[in-house]
BALOBA-1460 file (C-alpha; in Angstrom, 3 decimals):
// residues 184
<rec num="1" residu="x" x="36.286" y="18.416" z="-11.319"/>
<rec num="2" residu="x" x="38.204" y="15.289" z="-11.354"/>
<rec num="3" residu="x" x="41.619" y="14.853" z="-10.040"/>
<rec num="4" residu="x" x="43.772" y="13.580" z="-12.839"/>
<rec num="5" residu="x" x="46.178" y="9.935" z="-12.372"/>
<rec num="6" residu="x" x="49.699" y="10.487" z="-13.322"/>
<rec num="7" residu="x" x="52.163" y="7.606" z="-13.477"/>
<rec num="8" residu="x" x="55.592" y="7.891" z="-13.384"/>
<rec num="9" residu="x" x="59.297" y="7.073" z="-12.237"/>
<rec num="10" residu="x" x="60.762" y="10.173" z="-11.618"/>
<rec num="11" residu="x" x="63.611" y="10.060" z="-9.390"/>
<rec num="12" residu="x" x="62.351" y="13.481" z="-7.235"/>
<rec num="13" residu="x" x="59.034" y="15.329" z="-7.043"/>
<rec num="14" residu="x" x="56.911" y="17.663" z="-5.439"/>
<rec num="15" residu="x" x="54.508" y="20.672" z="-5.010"/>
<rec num="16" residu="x" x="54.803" y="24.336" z="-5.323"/>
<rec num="17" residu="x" x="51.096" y="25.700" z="-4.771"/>
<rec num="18" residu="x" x="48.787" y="24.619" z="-6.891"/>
<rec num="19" residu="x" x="51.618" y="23.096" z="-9.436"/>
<rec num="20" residu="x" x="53.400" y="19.465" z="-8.698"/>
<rec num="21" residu="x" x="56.440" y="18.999" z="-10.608"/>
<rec num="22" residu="x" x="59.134" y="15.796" z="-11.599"/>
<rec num="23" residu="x" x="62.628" y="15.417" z="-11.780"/>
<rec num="24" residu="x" x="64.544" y="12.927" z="-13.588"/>
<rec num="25" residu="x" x="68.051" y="12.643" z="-12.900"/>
<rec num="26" residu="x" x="69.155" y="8.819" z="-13.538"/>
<rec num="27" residu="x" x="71.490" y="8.564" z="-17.015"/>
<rec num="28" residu="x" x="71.225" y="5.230" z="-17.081"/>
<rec num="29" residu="x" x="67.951" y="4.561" z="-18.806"/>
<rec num="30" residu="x" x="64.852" y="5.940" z="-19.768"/>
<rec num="31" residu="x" x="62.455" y="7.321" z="-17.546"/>
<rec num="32" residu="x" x="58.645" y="7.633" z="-18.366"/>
<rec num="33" residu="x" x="55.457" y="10.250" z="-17.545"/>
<rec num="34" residu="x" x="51.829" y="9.586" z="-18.564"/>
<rec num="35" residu="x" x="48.775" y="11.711" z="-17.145"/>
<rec num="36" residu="x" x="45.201" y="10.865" z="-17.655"/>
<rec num="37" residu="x" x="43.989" y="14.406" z="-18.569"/>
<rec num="38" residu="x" x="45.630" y="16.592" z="-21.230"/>
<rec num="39" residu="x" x="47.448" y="19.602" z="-19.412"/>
<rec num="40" residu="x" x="49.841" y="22.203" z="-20.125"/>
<rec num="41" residu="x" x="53.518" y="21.621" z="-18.946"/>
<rec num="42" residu="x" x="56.581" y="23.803" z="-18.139"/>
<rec num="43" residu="x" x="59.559" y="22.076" z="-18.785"/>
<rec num="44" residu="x" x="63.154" y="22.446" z="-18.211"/>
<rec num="45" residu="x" x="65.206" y="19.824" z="-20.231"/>
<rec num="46" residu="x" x="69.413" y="19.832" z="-19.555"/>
<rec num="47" residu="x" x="71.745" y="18.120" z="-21.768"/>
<rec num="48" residu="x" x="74.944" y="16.343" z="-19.995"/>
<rec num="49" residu="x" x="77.839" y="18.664" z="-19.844"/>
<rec num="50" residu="x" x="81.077" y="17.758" z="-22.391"/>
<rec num="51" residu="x" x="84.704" y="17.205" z="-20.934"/>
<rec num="52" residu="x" x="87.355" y="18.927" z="-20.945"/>
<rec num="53" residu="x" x="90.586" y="18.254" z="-22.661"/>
<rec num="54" residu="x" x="93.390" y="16.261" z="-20.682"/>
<rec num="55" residu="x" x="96.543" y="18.298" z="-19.129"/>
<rec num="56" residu="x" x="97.917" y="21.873" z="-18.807"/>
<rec num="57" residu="x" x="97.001" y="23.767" z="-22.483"/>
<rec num="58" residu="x" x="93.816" y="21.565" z="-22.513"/>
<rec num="59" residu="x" x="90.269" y="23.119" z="-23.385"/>
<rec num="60" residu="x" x="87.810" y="23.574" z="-21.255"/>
<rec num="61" residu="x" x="84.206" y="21.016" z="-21.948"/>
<rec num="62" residu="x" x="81.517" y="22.874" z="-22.908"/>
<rec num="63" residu="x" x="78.143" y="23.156" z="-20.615"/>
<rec num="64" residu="x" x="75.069" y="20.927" z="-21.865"/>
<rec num="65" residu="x" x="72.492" y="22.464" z="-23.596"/>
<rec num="66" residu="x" x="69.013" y="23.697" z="-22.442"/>
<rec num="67" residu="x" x="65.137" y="23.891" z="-23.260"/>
<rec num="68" residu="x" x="62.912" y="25.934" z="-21.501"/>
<rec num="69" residu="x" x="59.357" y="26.453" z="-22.426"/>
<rec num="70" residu="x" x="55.820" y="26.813" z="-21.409"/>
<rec num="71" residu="x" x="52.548" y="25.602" z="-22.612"/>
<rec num="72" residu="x" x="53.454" y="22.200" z="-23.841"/>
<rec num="73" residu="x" x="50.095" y="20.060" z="-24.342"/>
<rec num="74" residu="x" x="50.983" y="16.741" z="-23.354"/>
<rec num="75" residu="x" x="47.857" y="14.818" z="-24.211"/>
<rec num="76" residu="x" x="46.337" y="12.351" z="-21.703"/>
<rec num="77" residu="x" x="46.943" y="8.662" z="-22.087"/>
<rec num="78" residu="x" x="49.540" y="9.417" z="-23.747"/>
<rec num="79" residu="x" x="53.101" y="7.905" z="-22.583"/>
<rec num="80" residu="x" x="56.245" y="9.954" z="-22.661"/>
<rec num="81" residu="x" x="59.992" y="8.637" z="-22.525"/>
<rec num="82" residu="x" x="62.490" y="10.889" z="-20.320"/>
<rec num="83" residu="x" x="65.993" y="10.189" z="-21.631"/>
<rec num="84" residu="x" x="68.963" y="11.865" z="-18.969"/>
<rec num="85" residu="x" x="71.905" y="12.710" z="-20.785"/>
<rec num="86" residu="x" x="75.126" y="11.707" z="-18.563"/>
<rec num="87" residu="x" x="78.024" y="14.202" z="-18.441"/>
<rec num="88" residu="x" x="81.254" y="13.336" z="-20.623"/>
<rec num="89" residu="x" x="84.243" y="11.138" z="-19.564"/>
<rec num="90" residu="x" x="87.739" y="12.897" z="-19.110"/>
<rec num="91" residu="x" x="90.933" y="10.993" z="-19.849"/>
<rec num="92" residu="x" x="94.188" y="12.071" z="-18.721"/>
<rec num="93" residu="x" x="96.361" y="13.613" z="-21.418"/>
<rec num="94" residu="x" x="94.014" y="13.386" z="-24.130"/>
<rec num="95" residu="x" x="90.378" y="13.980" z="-25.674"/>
<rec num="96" residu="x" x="87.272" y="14.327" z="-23.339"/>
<rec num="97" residu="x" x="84.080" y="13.114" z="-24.915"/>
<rec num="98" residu="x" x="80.814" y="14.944" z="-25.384"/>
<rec num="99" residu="x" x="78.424" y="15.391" z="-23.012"/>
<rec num="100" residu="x" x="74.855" y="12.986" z="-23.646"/>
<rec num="101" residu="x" x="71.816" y="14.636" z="-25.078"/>
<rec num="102" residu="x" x="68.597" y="14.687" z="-22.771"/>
<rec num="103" residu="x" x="65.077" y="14.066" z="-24.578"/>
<rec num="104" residu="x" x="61.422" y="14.195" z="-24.193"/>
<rec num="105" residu="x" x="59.387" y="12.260" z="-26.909"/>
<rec num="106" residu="x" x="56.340" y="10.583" z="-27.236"/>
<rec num="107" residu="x" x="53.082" y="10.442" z="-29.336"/>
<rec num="108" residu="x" x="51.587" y="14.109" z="-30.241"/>
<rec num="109" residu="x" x="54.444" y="16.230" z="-29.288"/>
<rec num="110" residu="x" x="57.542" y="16.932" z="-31.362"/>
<rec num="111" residu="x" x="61.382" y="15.383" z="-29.595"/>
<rec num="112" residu="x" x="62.591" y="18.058" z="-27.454"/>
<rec num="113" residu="x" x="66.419" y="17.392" z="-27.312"/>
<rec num="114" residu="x" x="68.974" y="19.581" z="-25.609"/>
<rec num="115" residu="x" x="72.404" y="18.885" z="-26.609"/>
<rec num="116" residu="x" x="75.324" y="17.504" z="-24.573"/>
<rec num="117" residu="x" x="77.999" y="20.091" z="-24.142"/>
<rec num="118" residu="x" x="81.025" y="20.202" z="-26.665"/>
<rec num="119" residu="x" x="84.231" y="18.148" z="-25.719"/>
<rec num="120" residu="x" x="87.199" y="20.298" z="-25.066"/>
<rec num="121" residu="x" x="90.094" y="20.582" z="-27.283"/>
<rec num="122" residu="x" x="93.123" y="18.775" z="-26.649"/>
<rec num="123" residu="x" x="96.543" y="20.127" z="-25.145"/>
<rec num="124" residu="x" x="97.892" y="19.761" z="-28.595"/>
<rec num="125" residu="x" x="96.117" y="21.867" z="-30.402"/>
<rec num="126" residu="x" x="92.731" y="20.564" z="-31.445"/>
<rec num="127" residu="x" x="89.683" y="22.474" z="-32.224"/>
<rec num="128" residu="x" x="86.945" y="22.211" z="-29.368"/>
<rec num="129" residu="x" x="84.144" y="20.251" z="-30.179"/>
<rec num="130" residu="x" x="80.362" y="21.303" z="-31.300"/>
<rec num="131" residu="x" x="77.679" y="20.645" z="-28.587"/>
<rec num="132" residu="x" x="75.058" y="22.477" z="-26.721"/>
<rec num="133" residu="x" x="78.049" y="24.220" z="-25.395"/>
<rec num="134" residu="x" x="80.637" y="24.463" z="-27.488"/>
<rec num="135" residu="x" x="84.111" y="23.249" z="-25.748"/>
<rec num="136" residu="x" x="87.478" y="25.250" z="-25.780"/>
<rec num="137" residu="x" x="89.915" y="24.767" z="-28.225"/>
<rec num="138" residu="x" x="93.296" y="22.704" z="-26.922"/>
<rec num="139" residu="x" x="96.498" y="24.841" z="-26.563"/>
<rec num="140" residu="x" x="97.984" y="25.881" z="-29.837"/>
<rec num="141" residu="x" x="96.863" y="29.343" z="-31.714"/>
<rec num="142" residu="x" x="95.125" y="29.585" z="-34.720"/>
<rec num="143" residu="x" x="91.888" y="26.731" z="-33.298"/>
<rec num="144" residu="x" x="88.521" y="27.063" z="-33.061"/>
<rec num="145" residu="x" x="86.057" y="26.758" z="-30.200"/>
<rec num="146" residu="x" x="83.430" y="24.626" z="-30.264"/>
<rec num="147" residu="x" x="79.874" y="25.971" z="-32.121"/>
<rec num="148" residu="x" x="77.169" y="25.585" z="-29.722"/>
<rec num="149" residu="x" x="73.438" y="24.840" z="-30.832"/>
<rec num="150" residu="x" x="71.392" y="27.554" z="-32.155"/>
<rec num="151" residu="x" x="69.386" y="28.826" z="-28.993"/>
<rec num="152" residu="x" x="70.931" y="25.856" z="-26.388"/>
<rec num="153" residu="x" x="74.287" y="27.527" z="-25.484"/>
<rec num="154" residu="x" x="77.735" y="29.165" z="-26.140"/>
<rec num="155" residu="x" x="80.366" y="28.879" z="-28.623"/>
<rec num="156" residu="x" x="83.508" y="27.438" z="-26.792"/>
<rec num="157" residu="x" x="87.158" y="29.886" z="-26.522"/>
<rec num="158" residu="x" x="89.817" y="30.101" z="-28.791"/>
<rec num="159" residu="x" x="93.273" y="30.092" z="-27.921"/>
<rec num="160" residu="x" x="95.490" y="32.847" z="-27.646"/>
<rec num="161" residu="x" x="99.238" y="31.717" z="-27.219"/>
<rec num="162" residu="x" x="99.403" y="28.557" z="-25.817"/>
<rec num="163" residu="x" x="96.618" y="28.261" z="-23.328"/>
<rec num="164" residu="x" x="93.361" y="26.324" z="-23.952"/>
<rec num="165" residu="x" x="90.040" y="28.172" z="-24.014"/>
<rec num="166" residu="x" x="86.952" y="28.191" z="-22.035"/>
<rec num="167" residu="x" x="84.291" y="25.726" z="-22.506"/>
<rec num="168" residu="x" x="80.980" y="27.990" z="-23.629"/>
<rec num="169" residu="x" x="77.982" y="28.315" z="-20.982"/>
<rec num="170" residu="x" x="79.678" y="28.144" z="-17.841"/>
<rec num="171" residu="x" x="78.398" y="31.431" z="-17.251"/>
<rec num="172" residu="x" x="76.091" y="31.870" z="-19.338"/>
<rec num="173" residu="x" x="78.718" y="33.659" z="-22.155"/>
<rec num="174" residu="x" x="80.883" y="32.739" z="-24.356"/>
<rec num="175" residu="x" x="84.130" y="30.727" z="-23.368"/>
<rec num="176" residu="x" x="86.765" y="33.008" z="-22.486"/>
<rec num="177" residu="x" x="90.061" y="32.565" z="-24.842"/>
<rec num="178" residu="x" x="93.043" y="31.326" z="-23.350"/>
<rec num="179" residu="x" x="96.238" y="33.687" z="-22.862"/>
<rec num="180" residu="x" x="99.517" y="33.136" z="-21.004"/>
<rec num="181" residu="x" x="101.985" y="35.518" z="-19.867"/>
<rec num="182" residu="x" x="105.798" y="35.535" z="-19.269"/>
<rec num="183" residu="x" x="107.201" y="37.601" z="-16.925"/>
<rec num="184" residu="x" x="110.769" y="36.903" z="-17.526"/>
């Protein structure tokens, strides 16, 4: 039995009995795994989360999408790019932006990509946007939430009077819609 080399730049590791595992984290560049033996892998692959839509009314961003398998044959001497996708930027009074998608490629295996999470609607009224997550629609009725990515996530919340709906995935549901009351 031979112990097998593995190079790589995750930015955490470890061991949990007989298994060691790697965790990248860093969204700004690419990181990189190679073994010298062809294993099996578990993996766990989380895209960025979206924002959420400026101001009162505004939609909430929608959580990044996820991968989870196991069994993956990652072949040795073989490299394989880690891409972290970072989480969307929120701006004050108007449109978020999407979360970044998170990838594992490399020769022999097909990309795994889980998308970043839907952006959330605006306080104006603007549909949430599609992601991993869908995010909520902005704060008018009659929007839509965001459509999340077959098997990654959660469609985002619609509005119901003028509140903006939940992003999707938060909780592992759909967003919740958005409702005000008046109490006179």
């Amino acid at each position: 039995t031979s112990t097998p080399t593995v190079t790589e730049d995750a930015d955490d590791s470890g061991v949990d009995g007989d298994y060691t595992w790697y965790k990248w984290t860093d969204t700004s560049g690419t990181g990189s795994y190679n073994n010298s033996t062809t294993q099996d892998t578990e993996y766990l692959i989380v895209g960025g989360g979206g924002a959420g839509g400026g101001n009162y009314y505004g939609g909430g961003g929608g959580a990044g999408g996820y991968l989870a398998a196991t069994g993956l044959s990652l072949t040795g001497g073989n490299a394989y790019t880690v891409t972290i996708g970072a989480g969307g930027a929120g701006v004050i009074g108007g449109i978020g932006t999407a979360g970044g998608d998170s990838i594992l490629s490399g020769t022999g295996i097909s990309t795994l990509t889980a998308d970043g999470g839907g952006r959330g609607g605006a306080p104006n009224g603007q549909d949430g946007g599609d992601g991993g997550s869908g995010g909520g629609t902005g704060g008018w009725t009659g929007k839509t939430g965001g459509v999340a990515t077959a098997g990654q996530g959660y469609a985002g919340g619609v509005t119901l009077v003028s509140a903006g709906g939940g992003g999707g995935g938060g909780a592992s549901e759909i967003g919740k819609s958005g409702a005000t009351t008046n109490d006179g």
